[in-house]
N, C-alpha and C positions, 0 to 999 in steps of 0.2 A: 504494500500500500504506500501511494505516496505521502510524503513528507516534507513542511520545510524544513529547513534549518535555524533560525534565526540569530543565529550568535556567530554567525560568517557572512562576510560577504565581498565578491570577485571581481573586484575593478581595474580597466586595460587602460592607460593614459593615452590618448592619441594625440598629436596635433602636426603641423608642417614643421620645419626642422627650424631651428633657432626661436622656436615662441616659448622658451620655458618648460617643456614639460619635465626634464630631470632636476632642475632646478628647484619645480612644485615640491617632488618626491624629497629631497634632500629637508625642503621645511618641514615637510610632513612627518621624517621620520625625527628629529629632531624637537620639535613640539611632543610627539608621542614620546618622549622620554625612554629612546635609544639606548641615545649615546652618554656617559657618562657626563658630569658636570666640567668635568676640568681635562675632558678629551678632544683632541685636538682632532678636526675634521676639515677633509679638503672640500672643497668647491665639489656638485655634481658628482656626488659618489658612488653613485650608480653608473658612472662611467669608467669603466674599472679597465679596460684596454688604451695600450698608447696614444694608438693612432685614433679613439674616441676623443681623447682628451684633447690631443695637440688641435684635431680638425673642430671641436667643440659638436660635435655631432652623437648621435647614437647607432651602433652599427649592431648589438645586439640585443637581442629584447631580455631586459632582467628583471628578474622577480623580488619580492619584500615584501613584509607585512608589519602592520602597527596595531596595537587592540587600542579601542577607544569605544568606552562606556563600555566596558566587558565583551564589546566584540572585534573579534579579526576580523579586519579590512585586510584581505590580500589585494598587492597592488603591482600589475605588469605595466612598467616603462617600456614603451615599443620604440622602434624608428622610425623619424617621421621622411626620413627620403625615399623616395617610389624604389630605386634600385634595391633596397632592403624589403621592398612591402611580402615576402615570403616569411619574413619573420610578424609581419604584423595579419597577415592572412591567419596564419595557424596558431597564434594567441589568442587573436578576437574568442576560439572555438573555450577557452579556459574557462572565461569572463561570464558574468550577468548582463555588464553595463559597461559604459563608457567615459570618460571625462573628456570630452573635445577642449581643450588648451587652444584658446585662440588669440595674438597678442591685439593689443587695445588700438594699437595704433596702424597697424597694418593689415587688420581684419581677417576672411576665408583666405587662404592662399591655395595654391593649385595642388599641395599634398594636403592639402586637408581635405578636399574632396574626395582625395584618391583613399584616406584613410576610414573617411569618414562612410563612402561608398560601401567599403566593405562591414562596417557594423552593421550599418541598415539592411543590408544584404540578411544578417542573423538576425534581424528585428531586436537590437539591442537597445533601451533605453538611454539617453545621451545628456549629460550633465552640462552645461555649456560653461566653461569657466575662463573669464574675459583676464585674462593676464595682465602685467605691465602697468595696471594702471594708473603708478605714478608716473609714468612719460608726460613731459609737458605735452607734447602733440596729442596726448592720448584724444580716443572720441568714440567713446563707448554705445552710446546711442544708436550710431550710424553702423557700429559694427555687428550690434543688436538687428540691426534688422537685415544685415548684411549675411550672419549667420540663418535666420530665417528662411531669407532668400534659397540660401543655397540645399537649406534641408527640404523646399519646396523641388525645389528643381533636380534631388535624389531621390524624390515619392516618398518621404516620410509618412509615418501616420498619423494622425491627432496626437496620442498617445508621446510621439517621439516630437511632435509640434510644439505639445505645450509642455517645452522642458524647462527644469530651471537654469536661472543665469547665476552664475559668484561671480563677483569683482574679487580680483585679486592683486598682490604684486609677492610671487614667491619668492623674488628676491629679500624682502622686507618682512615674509613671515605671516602676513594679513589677508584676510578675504573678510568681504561683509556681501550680502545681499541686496545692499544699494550703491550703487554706483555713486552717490554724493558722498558718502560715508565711507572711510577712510578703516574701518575695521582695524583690531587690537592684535587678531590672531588667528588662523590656520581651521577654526571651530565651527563658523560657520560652514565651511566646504564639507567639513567632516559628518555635520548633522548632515547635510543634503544625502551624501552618499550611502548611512544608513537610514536616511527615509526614503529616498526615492529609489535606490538599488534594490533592484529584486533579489531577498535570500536563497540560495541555491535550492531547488527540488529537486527530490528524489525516494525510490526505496530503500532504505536503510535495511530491510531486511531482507533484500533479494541479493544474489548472488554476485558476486565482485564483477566491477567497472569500472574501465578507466583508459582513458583515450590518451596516448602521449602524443605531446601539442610542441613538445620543443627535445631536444638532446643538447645536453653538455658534454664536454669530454675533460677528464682528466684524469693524468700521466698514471695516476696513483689505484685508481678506481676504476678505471674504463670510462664505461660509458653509462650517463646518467640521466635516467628519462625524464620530464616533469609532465604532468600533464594534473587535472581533475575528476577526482572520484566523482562518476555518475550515480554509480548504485552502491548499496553494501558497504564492507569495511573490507581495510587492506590492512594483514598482519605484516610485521618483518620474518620471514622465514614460510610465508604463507606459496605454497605450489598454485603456478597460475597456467591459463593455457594464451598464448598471444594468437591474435587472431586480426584479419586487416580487411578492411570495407573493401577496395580497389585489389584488393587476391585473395579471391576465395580459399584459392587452395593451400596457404597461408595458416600453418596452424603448428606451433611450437611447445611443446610442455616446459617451462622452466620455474625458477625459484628466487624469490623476492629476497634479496639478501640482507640489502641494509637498507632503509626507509627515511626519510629527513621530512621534515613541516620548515617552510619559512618564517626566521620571525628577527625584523632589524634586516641585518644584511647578512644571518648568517642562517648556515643549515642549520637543523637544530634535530639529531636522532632521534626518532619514537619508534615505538613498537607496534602502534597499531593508530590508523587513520580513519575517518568515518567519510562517507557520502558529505561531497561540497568543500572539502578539504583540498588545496590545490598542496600536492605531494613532490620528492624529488625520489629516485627509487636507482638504487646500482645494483652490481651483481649480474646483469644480464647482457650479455658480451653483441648480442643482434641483433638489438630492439632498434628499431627508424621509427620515425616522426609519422603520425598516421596511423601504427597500430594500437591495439585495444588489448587491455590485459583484461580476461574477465576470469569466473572461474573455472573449471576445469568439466563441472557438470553441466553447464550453462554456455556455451561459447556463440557471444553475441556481439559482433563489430559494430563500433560506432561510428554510422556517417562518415566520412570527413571529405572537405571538401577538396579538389584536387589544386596544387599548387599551379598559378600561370606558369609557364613554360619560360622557359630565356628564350631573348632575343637577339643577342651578340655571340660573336666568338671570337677567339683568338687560338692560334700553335701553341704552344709553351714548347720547347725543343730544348735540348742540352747546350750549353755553351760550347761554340766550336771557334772562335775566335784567337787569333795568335795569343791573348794574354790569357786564354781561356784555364780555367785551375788555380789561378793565383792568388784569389782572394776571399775565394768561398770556401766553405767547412765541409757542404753537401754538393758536389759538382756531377753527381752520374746520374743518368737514365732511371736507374733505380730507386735513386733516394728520390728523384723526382716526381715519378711514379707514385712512389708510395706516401709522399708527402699530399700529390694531388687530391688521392683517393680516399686521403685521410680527410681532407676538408668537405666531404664528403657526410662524411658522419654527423656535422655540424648544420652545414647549409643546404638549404633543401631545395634554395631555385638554383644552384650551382650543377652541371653535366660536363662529367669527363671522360674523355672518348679515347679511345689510343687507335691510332691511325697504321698506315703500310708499314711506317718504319718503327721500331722501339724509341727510337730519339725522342720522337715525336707527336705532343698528345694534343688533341683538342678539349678547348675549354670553355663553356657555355654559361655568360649568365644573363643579369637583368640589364645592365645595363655598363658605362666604362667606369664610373664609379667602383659599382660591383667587383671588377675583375683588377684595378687598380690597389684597393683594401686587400683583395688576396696576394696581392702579386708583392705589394709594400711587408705584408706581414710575411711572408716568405723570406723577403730581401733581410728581415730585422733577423730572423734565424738562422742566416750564415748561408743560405739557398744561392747557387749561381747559374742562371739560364737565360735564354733568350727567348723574347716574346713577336708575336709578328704583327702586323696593321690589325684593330679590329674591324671585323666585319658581319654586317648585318646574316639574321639567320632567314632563309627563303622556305615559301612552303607552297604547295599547290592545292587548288579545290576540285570538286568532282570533274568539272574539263578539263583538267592538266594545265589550268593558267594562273598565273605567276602571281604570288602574294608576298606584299612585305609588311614587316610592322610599321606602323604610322604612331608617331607618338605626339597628342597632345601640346602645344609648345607656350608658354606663358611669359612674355618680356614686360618687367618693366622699367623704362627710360627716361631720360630727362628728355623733353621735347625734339628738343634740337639732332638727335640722334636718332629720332623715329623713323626718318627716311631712308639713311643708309641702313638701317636692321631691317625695314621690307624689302629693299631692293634685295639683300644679299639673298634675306631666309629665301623670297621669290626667286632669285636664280636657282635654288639648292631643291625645287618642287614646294616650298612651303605655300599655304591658302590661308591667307588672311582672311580668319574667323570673325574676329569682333575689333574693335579697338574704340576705350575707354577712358575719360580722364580719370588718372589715379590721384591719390592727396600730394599734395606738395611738388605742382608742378611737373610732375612725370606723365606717362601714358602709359597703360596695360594695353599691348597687344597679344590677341591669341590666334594661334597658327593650327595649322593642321599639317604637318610635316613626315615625310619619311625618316625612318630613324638613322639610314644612313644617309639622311641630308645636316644630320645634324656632327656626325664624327670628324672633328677636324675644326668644327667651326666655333668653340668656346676660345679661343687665345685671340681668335680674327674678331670677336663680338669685345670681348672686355678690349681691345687695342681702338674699336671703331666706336663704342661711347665711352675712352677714357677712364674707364673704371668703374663708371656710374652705373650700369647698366646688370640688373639681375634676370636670371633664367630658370625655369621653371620646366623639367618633362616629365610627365607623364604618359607611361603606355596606354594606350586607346584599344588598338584595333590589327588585324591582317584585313590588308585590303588591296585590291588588283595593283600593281606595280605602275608606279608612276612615269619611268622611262628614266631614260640616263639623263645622270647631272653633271655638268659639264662647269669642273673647277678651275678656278684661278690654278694650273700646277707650279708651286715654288721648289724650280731646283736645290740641290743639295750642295756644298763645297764640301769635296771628298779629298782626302791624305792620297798622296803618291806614293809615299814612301813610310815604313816604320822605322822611328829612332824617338826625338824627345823635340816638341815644338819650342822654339827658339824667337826671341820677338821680332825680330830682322825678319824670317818668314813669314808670320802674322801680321806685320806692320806693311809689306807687300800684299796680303793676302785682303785686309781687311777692308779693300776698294769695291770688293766683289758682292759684298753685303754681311751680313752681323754673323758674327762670330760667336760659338760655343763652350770655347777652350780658352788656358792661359798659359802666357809661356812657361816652359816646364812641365807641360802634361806628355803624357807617353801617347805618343798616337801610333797606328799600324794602317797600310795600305788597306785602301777602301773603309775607312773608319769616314763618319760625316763629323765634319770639325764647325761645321755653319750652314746659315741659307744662302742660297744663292741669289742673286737682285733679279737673275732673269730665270727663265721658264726650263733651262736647261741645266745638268749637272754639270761643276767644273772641278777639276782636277787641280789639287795644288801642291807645291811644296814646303810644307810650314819649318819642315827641320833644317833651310837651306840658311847657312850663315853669308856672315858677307865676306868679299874675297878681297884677303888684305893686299896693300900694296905698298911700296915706300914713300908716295908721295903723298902728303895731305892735303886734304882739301879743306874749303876755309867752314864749311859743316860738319867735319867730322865727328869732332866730341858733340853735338847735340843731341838731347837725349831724344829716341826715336818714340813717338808718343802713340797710344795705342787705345783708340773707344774700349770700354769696362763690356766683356765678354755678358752675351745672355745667357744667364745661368738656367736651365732648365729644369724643372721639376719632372714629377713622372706622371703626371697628367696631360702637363707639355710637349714631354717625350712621343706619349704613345698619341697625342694629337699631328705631332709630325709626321710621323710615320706614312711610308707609299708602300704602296703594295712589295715593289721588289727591295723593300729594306727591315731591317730586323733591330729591336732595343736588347741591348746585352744590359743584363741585370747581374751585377755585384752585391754584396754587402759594401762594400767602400764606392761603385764609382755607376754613374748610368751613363752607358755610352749608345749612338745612336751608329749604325754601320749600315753598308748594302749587305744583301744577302748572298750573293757573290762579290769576293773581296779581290776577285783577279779583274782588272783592266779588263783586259784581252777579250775574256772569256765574258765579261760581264756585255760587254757591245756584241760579241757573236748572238748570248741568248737574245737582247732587245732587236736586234737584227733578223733573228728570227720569227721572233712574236710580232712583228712588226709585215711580216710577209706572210703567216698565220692570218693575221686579221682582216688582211688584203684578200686574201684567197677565200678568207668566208665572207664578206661582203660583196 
């Protein structure tokens, strides 16, 4: 028979990335009387990985809980950027409810639809809590209705209509229920979510259930399920049978070894968990995201719904380059391999494919974002390999005709800049959707773009409004193929020779356009040291010194001066990137190369392909 539960209840924070939501969670857990008095706590502590911290982003969805008025509030911090939304797809399934985090000053953004999409999808109840509200600009009214707007424009129902709103400033510790009112403390948010969050239902006396909605891994432990108990109780040492919606034939006996409850930021071992309890569970070395522990006499899968698919890809292939070995820990095929397929275990919109050769695997996810976070966290591990241009994934429908992803595209700019971003997105196939004035003198444009109209084009948008200019994608759609887009191509300046770049040859070279390197970097034949100003690659010699003589000239001693090299990130990197060239990944160095590094041989194959494409047109 069913049951609620009343003294739990299962809340998922969503919002678009930068509006506060781990932020909330750090008050929240801090007000609830955590952390010790006199312990010292960083900023955002639910962002417990590197590369979360330094980008200020969230890249994994974590778990906490705080009890307030005798009940556990669990609480999942998701990511609010689309390339992660596989981690906020299969939490939403945890949850009761929702907290949409929206900031005051900047209102719906284009991940919050995306996020917000999918609760609605589960018919989840939605807290609406207006963030930031100390920002002088703030303008909460407008963003009030602005929220509205867009849960009309998702099919909301009454129910998710007439939700409430908290004013809030997490940073400050405060929420109140009026927007005039400047609230004391975190209290007000806290009643909302035990009055208006639905307590979890279920049978407590029916036979064990429980859908795992996430996997952790660790070195120590393996691998650790979380998901929430539907039915029944789960003992630690209790025989269960796994069983999975999407595979029938899917059906494993094993044994529940060690059991953890959330509570603060840490596991906390029990023995036994009830219905509505969101649990962490190790011991069991197979278990993926999606399956259903239930019990053994009972085997009954729950739903789940299937993850989007990637839309990008990239090689990942061994390092084969002259410096190739020298700087990395893990350099072989195998560790590569097995490093791949371990990220695996984790990520669940990630596909790893091993191709013709062992060298060489492919790698599928949501988006460059996505594959950049892997590829960074690999680089911090000592991993050394090469990656190739990404490229969109193609798919066909029932006539055999050509489909690509179309992603959503969301600009906003300072006026003056609005032109050159339609004209380019418009060369690249984009379709100028709407275009709106946004607060403070900008414009919000929305596109409708192929996703490979967009790879390449983030360093050419923030160069052409200056910096000012934000971007927004969202996956949409497969939808009939647009036709080739036809790029501005900026050649490459490629190394003639391997030895040590010297400034005498940079300070020749640097007519030809921006430079990568500085003197003193080790270069090798066919390594790219810069852009080229024209459409074509040129060949240089950066190691070449000057050739002494006895006679001086009345320049000699002046020092030869040299523009400040563009330093690349690896966002930048893999935006450069052409088809026929490859980024070598170090722990110490990102180098950008051809993929054939002989001269020779590198003009026979374009030579070819060039007579190839003749011959099919």
């Amino acid at each position: 028979m069913k049951q609620t539960r009343n003294d739990v209840r299962n809340v998922a924070i969503i919002a678009h990335v930068d509006h506060g939501k781990t932020t909330l969670v750090d008050g929240l857990l801090k007000q609830s009387g955590i952390f010790r008095e006199n312990q010292e706590i960083v900023e955002r502590v639910m962002d417990s990985n590197d590369i979360e911290r330094e980008r200020g982003i969230t890249i994994l969805s974590k778990n906490t809980a705080i009890t307030y008025k005798d009940v556990k509030i669990n609480i999942v911090d998701t990511p609010g950027h689309a390339d992660f939304g596989g981690e906020v797809e299969r939490v939403l399934k945890m949850v009761n409810g929702v907290i949409l985090v929206v900031d005051a000053f900047e209102g719906p953004m284009p991940q919050t639809r995306f996020v917000l999409r999918k609760a609605m999808e589960l018919k989840h109840p939605v807290i609406v809590c207006i963030n930031k509200i100390d920002r002088p600009e703030a303008r909460p009214q407008e963003v009030i209705d602005e929220v509205l707007e867009l849960l009309i424009d998702l099919g909301a129902d009454d129910k998710q209509l007439d939700c409430p709103f908290v004013f809030a400033s997490a940073r400050a510790g405060v929420s109140s229920l009026d927007a005039e009112e400047a609230g004391t403390d975190l209290k007000p948010l806290l009643d909302t979510i035990i009055n208006y969050i639905p307590a979890p239902v279920g049978d407590p006396d029916a036979g064990t259930q429980m859908l795992i909605s996430t996997i952790d891994y660790n070195e120590y432990v393996g691998r650790i399920g979380v998901g929430k108990i539907d039915n029944g109780v789960l003992h630690e040492g209790q025989e269960v049978l796994i069983v999975n919606h999407h595979e029938e034939s899917r059906q494993i006996k094993t044994k529940v070894s060690k059991l953890y409850e959330f509570e603060g930021l840490e596991k906390k071992e029990v023995k036994e968990a009830r219905m509505g309890s969101i649990v962490a569970l190790s011991g069991i070395s197979d278990l993926k995201i999606g399956d259903t522990l239930c019990a053994a006499d009972a085997p009954k899968a729950i739903p789940f719904q299937k993850i989007s698919e990637p839309t990008i890809s990239m090689f990942f292939s061994v390092n084969d380059s002259p410096f190739a070995g020298t700087e990395g820990k893990y350099v072989t095929s195998r560790h590569l391999r097995e490093r791949l397929y371990r990220e695996l275990n984790t990520d669940v919109s990630l596909r790893v494919e091993d191709t013709d050769t062992t060298e060489t695997f492919k790698v599928s996810g949501r988006g460059e974002l996505h594959l950049s976070v892997l590829i960074e966290n690999m680089r911090r591990e000592g991993y050394e390999f090469a990656v190739s241009k990404a490229e969109v994934i193609y798919k066909e429908d029932e006539n055999g005709k050509k489909l690509e992803p179309m992603e959503r595209c969301f600009v906003d700019v300072p006026e003056e800049f609005s032109g050159s971003v339609i004209q380019k997105l418009g060369q690249r196939k984009g379709e100028l959707l709407n275009m709106s004035e946004a607060s403070g003198g900008t414009v919000r444009l929305e596109f409708m773009i192929p996703a490979r109209g967009l790879i390449g084009y983030r360093g050419e948008f923030m160069t052409d409004t200056k910096g000012n200019g934000i971007m927004n994608t969202v996956f949409e759609e497969y939808a009939p193929y647009k036709g080739d887009i036809t790029y501005r191509r900026q050649g490459s300046l490629i190394s003639f020779e391997t030895g040590e770049a010297v400034t005498y040859g940079l300070f020749n070279a640097q007519d030809r356009g921006p430079l990568f390197i500085t003197p003193g970097t080790k270069v090798y034949a066919g390594m790219i040291i810069g852009a080229s100003g024209k459409s074509e690659d040129i060949e240089l010699n950066v190691c070449k010194t000057k050739h002494l003589t006895n006679t001086r000239s009345s320049s000699a001693d002046e020092a030869l001066r040299l523009t400040p090299p563009r330093i690349m990130s690896l966002e930048q990197c893999l935006e450069f990137l052409e088809a026929d060239e490859l980024l070598e990944i170090t722990p110490e160095h990102l180098r950008l190369r051809k993929r054939i590094l002989d001269a020779t041989q590198r003009k026979r194959e374009a030579f070819k392909q060039k007579q190839q494409s003749e011959n099919a047109s």
